[in-house]
C-alpha positions in Angstrom: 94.9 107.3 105.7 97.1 107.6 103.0 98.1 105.4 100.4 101.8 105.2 100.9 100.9 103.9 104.5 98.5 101.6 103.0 101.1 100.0 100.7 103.6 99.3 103.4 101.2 97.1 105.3 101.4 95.0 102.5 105.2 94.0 102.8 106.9 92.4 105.5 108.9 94.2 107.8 112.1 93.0 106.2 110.7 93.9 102.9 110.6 97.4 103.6 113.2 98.2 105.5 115.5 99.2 102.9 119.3 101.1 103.1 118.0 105.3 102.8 116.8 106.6 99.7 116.6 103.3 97.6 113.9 102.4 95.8 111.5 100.1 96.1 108.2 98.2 94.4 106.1 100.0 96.8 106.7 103.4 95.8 106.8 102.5 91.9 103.1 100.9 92.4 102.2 104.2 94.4 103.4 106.4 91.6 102.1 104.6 88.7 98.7 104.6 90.4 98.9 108.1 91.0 99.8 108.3 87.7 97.2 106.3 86.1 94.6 107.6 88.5 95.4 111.3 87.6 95.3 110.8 83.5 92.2 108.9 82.9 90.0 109.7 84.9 89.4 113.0 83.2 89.8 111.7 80.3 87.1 109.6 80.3 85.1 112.3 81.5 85.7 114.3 79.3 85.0 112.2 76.9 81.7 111.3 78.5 80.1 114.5 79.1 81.1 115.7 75.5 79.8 113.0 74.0 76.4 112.3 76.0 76.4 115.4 78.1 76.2 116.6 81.9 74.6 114.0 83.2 76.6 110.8 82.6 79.0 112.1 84.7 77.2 111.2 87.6 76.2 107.9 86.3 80.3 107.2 85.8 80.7 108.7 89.7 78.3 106.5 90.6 79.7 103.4 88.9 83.1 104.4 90.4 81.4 104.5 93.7 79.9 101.2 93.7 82.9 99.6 92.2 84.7 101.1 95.0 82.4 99.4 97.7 82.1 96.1 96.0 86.0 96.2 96.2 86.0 97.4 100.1 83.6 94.4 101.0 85.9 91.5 99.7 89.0 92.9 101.8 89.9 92.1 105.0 91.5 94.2 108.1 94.8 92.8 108.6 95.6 95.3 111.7 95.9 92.2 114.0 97.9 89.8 111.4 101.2 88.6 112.4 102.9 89.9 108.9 106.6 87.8 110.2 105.4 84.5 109.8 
């Protein structure tokens, strides 16, 4: 799935349906995090493995990992919610 999709669940259907070529919050939040997501990330591990070598950087990918599914466990599907209420 990809994240533009994933951020348009997230709005009402009114919300997003929006005259051709305007812009919208959704696509500023999906930028910035690509943003974000593609300038720190090597940053910091850069930073890591230069600093306490090869092997933290599997001890950051691991981190990320369980951040990641600590995150997944506290959301819920919302495939069957009525989003026009």
């Amino acid at each position: 799935m990809r994240r533009g999709k994933l951020f348009r669940t997230h709005f009402l259907r009114r919300c997003r349906q929006v005259r051709p070529g305007a812009r919208h919050a959704a696509g500023l939040s999906y930028n910035l995090a690509a943003i974000t997501d593609g300038a720190f990330a090597p940053t910091i591990t850069s930073a890591l493995v230069m600093n306490f070598g090869i092997q933290t950087l599997g001890w950051y990918l691991g981190a990320m990992a369980v951040i990641a599914l600590v995150a997944l466990v506290f959301f819920r599907e919302s495939k069957d919610v009525d989003f026009e209420q």
